[in-house]
Kinemage of the C-alpha trace (Angstrom):
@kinemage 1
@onewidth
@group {chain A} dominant
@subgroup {mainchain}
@vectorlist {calphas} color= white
{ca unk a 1} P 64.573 132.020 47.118
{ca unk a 2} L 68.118 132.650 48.503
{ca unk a 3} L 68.161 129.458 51.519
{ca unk a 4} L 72.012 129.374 50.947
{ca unk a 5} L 73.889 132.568 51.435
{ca unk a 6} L 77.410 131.413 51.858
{ca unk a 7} L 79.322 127.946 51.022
{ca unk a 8} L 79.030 124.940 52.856
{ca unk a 9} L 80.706 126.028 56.178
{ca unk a 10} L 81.475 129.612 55.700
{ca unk a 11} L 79.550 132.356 57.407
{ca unk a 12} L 77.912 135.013 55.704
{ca unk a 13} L 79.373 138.193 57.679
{ca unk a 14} L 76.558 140.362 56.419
{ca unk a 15} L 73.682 138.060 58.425
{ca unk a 16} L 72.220 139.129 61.579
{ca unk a 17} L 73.793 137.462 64.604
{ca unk a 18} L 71.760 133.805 64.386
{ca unk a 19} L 71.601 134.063 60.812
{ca unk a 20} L 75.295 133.587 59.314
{ca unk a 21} L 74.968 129.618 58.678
{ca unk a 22} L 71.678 128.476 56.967
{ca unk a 23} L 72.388 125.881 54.659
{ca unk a 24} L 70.536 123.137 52.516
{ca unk a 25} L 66.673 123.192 52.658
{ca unk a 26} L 65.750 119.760 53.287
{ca unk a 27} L 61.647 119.966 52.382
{ca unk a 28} L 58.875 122.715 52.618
{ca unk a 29} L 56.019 121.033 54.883
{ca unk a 30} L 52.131 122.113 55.124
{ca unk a 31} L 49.921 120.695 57.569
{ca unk a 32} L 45.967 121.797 58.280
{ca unk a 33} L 47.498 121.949 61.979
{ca unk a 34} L 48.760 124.739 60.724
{ca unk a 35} L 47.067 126.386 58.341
{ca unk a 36} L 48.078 129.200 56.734
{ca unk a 37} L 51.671 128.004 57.682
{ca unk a 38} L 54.675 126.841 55.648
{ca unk a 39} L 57.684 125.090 57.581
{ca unk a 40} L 60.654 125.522 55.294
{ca unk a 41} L 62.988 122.215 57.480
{ca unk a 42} L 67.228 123.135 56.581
{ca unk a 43} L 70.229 121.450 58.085
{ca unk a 44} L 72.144 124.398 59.609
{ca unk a 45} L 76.051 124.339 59.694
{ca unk a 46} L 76.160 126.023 62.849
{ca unk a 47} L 74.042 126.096 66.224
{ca unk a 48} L 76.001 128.709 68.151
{ca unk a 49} L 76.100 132.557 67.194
{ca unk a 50} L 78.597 134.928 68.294
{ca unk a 51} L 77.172 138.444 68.599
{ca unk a 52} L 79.104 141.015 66.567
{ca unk a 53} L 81.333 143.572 69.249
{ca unk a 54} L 79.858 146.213 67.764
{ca unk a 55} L 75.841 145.131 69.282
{ca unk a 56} L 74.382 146.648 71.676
{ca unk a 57} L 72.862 143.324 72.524
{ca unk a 58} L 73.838 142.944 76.582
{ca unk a 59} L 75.035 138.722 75.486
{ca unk a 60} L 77.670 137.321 72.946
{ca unk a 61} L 76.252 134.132 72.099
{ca unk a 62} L 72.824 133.086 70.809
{ca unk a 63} L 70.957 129.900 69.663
{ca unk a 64} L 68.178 130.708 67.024
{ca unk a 65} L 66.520 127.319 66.356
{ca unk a 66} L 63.357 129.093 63.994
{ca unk a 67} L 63.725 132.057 61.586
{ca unk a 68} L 60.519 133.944 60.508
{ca unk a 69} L 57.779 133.284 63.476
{ca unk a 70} L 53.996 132.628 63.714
{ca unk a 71} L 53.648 135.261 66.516
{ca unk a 72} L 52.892 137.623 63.855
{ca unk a 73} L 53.883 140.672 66.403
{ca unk a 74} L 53.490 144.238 64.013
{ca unk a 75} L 56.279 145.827 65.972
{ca unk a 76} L 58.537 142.315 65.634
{ca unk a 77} L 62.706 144.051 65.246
{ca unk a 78} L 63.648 140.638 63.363
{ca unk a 79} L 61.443 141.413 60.659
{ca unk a 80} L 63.785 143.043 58.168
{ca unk a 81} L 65.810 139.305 58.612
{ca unk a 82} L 63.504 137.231 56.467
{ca unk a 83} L 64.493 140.098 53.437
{ca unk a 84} L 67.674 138.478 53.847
{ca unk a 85} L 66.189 134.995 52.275
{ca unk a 86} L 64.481 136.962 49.662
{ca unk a 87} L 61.260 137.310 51.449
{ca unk a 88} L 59.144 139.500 52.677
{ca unk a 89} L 59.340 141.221 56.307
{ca unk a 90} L 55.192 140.873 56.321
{ca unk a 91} L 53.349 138.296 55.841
{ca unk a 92} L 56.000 135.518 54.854
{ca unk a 93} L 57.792 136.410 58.206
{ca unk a 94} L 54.569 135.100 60.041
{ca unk a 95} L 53.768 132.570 57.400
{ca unk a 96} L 57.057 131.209 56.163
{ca unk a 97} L 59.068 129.143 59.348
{ca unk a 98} L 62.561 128.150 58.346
{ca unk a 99} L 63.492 125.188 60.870
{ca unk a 100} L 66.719 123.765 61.578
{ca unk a 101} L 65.856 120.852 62.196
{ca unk a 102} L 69.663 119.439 63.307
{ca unk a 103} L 70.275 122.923 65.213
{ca unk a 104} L 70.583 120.355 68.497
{ca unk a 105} L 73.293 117.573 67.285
{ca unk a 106} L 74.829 120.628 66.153
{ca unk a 107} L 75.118 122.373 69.113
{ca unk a 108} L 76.576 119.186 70.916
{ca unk a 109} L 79.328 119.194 68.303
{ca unk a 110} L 80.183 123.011 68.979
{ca unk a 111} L 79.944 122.313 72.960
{ca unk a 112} L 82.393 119.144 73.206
{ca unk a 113} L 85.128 121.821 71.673
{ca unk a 114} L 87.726 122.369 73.548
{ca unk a 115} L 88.091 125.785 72.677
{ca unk a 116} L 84.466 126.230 73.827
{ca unk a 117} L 84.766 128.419 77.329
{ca unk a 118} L 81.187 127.627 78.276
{ca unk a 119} L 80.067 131.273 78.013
{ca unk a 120} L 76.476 132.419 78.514
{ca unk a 121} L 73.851 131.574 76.005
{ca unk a 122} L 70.802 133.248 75.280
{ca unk a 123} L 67.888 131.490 73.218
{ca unk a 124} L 65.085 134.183 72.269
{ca unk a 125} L 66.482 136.700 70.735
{ca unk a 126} L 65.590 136.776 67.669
{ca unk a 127} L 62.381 134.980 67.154
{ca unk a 128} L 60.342 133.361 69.159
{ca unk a 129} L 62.286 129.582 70.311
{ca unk a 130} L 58.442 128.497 72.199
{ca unk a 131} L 56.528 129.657 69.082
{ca unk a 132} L 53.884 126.900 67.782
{ca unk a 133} L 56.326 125.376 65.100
{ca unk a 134} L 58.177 124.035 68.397
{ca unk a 135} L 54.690 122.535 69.269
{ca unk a 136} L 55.563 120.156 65.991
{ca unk a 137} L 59.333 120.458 66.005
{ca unk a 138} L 59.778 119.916 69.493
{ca unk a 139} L 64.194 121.357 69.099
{ca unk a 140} L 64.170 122.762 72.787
{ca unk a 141} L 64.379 119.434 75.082
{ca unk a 142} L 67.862 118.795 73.339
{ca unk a 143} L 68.597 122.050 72.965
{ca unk a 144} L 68.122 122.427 76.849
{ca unk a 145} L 69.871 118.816 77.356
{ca unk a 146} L 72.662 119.966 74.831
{ca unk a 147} L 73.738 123.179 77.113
{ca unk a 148} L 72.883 121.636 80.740
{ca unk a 149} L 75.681 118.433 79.583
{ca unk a 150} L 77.814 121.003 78.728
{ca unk a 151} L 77.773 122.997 81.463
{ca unk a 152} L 77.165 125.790 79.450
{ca unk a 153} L 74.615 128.738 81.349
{ca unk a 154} L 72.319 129.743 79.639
{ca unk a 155} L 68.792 132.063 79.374
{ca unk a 156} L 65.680 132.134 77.422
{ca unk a 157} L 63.386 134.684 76.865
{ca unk a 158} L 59.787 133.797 75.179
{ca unk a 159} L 56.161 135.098 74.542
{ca unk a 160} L 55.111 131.544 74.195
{ca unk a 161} L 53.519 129.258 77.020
{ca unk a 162} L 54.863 125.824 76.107
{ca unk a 163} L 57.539 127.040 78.000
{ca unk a 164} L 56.110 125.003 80.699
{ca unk a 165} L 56.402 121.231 78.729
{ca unk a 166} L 59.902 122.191 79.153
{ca unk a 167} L 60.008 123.102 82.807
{ca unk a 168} L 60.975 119.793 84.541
{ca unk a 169} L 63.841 120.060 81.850
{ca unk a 170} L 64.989 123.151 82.675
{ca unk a 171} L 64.696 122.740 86.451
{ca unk a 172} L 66.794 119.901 86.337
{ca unk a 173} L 69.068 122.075 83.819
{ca unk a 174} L 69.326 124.233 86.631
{ca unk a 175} L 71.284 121.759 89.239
{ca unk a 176} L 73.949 121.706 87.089
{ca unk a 177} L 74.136 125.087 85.313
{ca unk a 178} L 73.151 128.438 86.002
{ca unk a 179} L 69.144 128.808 84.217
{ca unk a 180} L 67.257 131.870 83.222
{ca unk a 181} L 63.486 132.201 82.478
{ca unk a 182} L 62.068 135.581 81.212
{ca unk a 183} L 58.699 135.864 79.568
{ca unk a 184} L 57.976 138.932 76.702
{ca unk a 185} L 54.306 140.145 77.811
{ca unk a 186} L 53.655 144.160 76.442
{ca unk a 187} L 50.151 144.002 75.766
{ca unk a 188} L 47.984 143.645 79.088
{ca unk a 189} L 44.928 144.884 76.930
{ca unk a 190} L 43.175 141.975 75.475
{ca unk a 191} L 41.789 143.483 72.214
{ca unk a 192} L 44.866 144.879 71.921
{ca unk a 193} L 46.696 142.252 72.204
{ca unk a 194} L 44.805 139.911 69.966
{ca unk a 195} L 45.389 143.050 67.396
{ca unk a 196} L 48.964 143.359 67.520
{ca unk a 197} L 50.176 140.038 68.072
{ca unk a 198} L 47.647 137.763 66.869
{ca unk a 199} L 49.568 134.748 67.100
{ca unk a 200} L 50.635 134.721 70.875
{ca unk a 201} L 49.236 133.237 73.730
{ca unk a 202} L 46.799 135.303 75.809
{ca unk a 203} L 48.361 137.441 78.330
{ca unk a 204} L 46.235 135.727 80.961
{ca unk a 205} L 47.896 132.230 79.676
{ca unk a 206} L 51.473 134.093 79.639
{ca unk a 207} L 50.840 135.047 83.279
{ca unk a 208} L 50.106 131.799 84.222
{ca unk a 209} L 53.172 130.318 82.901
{ca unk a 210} L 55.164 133.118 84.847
{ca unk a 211} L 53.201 132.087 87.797
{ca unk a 212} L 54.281 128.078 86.722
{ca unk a 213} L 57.572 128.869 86.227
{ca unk a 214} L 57.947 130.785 89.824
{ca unk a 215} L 56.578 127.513 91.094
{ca unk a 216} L 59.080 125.475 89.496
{ca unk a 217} L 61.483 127.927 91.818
{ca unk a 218} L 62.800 130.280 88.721
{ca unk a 219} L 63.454 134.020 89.422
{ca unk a 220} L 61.182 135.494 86.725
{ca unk a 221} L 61.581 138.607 84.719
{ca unk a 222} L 59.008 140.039 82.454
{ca unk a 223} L 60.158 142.259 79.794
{ca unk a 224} L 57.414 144.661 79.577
{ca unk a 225} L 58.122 145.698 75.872
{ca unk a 226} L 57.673 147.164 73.730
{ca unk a 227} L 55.669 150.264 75.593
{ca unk a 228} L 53.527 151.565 72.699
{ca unk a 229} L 53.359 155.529 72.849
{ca unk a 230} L 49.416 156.780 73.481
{ca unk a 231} L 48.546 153.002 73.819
{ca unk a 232} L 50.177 151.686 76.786
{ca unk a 233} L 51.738 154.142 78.259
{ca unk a 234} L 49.566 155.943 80.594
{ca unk a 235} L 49.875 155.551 84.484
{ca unk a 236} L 46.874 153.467 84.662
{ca unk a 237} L 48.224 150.912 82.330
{ca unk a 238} L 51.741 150.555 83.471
{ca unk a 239} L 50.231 150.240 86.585
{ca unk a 240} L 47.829 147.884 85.718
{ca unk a 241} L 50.195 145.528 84.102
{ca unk a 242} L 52.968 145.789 86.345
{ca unk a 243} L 50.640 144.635 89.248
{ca unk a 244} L 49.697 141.653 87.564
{ca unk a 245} L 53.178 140.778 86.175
{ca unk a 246} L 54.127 141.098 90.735
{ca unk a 247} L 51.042 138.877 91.366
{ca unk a 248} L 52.180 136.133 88.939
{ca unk a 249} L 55.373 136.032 91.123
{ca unk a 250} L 57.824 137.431 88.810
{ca unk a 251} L 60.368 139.278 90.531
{ca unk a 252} L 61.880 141.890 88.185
{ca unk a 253} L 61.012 143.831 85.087
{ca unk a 254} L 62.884 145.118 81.962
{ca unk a 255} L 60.929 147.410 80.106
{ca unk a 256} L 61.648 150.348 77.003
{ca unk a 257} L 59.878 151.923 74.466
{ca unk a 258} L 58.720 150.551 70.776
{ca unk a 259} L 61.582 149.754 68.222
{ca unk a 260} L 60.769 149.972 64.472
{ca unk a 261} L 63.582 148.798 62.509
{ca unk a 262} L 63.858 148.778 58.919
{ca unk a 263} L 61.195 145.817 57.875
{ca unk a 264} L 58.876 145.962 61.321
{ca unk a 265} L 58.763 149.814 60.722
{ca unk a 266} L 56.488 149.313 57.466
{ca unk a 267} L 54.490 146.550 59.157
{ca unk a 268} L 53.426 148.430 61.830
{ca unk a 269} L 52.435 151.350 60.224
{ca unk a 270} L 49.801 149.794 58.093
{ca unk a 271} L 48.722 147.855 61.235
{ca unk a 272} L 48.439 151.645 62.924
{ca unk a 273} L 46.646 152.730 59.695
{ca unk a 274} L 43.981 150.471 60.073
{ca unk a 275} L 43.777 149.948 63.766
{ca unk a 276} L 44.503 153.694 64.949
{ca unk a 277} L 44.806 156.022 62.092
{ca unk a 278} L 44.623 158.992 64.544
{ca unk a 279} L 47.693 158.494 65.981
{ca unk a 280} L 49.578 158.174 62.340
{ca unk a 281} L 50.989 161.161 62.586
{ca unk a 282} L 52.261 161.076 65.905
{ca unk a 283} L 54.485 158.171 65.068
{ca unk a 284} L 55.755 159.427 62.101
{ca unk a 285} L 57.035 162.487 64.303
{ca unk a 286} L 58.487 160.023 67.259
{ca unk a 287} L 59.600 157.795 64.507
{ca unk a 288} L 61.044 159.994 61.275
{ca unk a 289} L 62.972 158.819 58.677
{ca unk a 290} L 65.020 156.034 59.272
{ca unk a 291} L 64.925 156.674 63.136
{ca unk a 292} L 64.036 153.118 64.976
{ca unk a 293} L 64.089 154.274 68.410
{ca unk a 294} L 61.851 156.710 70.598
{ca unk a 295} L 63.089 159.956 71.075
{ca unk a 296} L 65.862 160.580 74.018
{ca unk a 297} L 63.497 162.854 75.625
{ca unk a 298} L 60.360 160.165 75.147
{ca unk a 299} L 62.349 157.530 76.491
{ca unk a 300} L 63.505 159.504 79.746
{ca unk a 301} L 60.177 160.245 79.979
{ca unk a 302} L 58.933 156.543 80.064
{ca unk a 303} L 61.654 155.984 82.561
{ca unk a 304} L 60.674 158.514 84.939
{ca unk a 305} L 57.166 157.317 84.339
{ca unk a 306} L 58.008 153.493 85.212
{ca unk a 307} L 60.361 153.769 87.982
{ca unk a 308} L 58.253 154.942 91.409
{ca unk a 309} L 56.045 152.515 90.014
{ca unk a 310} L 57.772 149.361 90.157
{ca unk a 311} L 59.123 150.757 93.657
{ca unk a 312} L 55.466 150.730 94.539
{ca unk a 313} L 54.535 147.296 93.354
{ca unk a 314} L 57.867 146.227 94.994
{ca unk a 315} L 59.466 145.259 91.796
{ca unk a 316} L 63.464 144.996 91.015
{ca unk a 317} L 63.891 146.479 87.205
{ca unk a 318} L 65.281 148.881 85.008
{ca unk a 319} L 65.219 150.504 81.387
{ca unk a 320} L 66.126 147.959 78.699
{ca unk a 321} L 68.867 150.894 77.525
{ca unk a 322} L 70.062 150.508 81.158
{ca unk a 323} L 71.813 147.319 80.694
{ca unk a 324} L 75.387 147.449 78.292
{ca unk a 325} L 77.210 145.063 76.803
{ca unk a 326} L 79.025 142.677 78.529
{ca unk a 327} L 76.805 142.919 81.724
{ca unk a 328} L 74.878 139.214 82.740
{ca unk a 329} L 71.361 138.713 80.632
{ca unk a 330} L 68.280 139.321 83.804
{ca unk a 331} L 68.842 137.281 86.489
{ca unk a 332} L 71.030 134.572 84.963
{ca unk a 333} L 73.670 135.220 87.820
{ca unk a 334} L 70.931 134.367 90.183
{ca unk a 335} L 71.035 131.292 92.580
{ca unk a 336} L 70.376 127.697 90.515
{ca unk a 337} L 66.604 126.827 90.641
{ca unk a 338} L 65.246 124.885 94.088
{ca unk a 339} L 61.883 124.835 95.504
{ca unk a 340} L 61.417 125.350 99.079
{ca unk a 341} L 59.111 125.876 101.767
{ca unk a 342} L 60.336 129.449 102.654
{ca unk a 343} L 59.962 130.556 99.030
{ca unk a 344} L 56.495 129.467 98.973
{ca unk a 345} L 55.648 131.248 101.696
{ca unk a 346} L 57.887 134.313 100.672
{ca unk a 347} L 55.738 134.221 97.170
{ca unk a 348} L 52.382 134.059 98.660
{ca unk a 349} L 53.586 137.447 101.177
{ca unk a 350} L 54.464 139.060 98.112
{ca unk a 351} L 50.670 138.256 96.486
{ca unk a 352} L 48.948 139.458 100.058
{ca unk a 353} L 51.499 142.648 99.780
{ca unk a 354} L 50.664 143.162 96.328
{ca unk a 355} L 47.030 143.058 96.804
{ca unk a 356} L 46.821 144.785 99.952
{ca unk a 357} L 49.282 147.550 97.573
{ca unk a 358} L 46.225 148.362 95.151
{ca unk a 359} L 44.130 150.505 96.716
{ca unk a 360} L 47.072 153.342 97.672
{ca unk a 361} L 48.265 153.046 94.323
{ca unk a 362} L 46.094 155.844 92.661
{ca unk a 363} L 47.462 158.117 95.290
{ca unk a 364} L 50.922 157.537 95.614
{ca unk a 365} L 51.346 158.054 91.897
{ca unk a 366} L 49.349 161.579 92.025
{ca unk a 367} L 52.243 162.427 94.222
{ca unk a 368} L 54.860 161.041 92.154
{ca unk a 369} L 53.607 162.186 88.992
């Protein structure tokens, strides 16, 4: 099993941004907690990432505290990473959780450099850093502590709701540095759901820890991804889920069509084989080859599609292709966290608006569509 993939302080420049610096596995750890589960515990050389130029990830800098991740999402793009460590991009990526278990004294280290210009952060991009393992591991409190000391801004995006343990953190985080929450929620179907991503909270519970986080006085976006072609993305549904994602108080939405990257792309196709073999074909046309992305024309389509409808719901958003490199990560320019009266009341308009909104929804989208 390759755990080392460069010397002692030298990056690997073949590793996916998050990946360059794993070094020296420390112990392999079972528990009945977590059955099923194997937590492979390393001490990593390096806490902070720097995104290649040549990404089109919208951020240049990224904490990964996990590798491989419990979530067990079919569709998961960081798959085809755990190949990397000699393992499989199936079932070891769900089962097999490499820790880095000093990622935070790390990260102080790289933060007290000078050279350090207290660019953006983003934690979340590559797997899950609220998955269960941090349930055990518990790397985020310093992590957050780390970056808020620093003065370093900084975002996280997550699936998973112990996101709100973290919350009195992260508000406080967000007196001194500029803090943003977004949650992942795609599925608002709960067999699908429990199908596809069998190891993520419920949607309901995700919702609810939008709705907590809103109440902690964070801006939320929901990235409403990936849209699943024939499965979610019919009027009704988008519908459907972008009214609840308005009445949990989020504010704005990213959303975009399924990715399958070499490693998820597999994956996901025997999920589809046994959950929907009809629509096998299909996604072998949308998805030939090598091709990881939607067609052009699908994706316009979805876009079209999504648009009046957020407009309707009263939603800020846009197409995850919308957003280049170099422009700020959702809504981490936005005003520092504080709870007030006025917002409270602003948020519970929006719910009255929102509800009030349902019954000309059906309507106003015959005429869009």
């Amino acid at each position: 099993m390759r755990w080392q993939g460069q010397e002692l302080g030298v990056a690997d420049a073949a590793a996916l941004p998050g990946m360059e610096s794993l070094d020296s596995l420390v112990r392999s750890v079972t528990t009945p907690e977590f059955a099923g589960i194997t937590f492979h515990e390393v001490m990593a050389k390096s806490a902070l990432n720097h995104v290649p130029g040549a990404s089109a990830m919208p951020f240049d800098w990224t904490v990964n505290p996990y590798r491989g991740c419990s979530h067990a999402c079919s569709y998961c793009f960081a798959r085809g990473t755990h190949e990397y460590l000699e393992m499989d991009a199936g079932h070891d990526f769900d089962s097999q959780i490499v820790v880095k278990v000093n990622v935070a004294e790390v990260l102080r280290r790289e933060l007290a450099r000078s050279s350090w210009q207290r660019e953006p952060v983003m934690l979340g991009t590559n797997t899950d850093p609220y998955q269960r393992a941090e349930g055990r591991y518990r790397l985020m409190p310093e992590i957050i502590g780390a970056l808020a000391d620093s003065g370093t801004p900084f975002s996280i995006l997550t699936k998973g709701t112990l996101l709100r343990r973290d919350l009195p953190l992260l508000r406080d985080a967000a007196t001194r540095v500029r803090v943003s929450l977004a949650m992942s929620i795609a599925m608002f179907d709960d067999a699908l759901q429990s199908s596809i991503e069998p190891g993520t909270p419920a949607t309901a519970a995700r919702l609810d820890t939008v709705r907590a986080a809103t109440a902690a006085g964070f801006d939320v976006t929901v990235f409403l991804m990936p849209t699943l072609p024939h499965l979610t993305d019919s009027i009704p549904a988008l519908d459907d889920a972008l009214a609840r994602i308005r009445a949990a108080g989020a504010v704005r939405v990213v959303f975009g069509a399924l990715h399958l990257r070499p490693g998820a792309k597999a994956w996901f196709l025997q999920w589809l084989q046994r959950a929907h073999p009809e629509l096998v074909s299909s996604y072998r046309r949308l998805y030939p080859g090598v091709s990881a992305y939607a067609p052009k024309e699908y994706r316009s389509w979805l876009n079209r599609r999504v648009r009046p409808l957020l407009r309707i719901r009263g939603l800020d958003g846009h197409a995850e292709e919308d957003e280049p490199r170099g422009t700020p990560v959702p809504g981490l320019a936005a005003r520092r966290a504080v709870v007030t009266t006025s917002r409270g009341r602003a948020a519970a308009g929006r719910d009255r608006d929102a509800a009030s909104g349902n019954s000309r929804v059906a309507g106003a989208a015959e005429r869009l569509f």
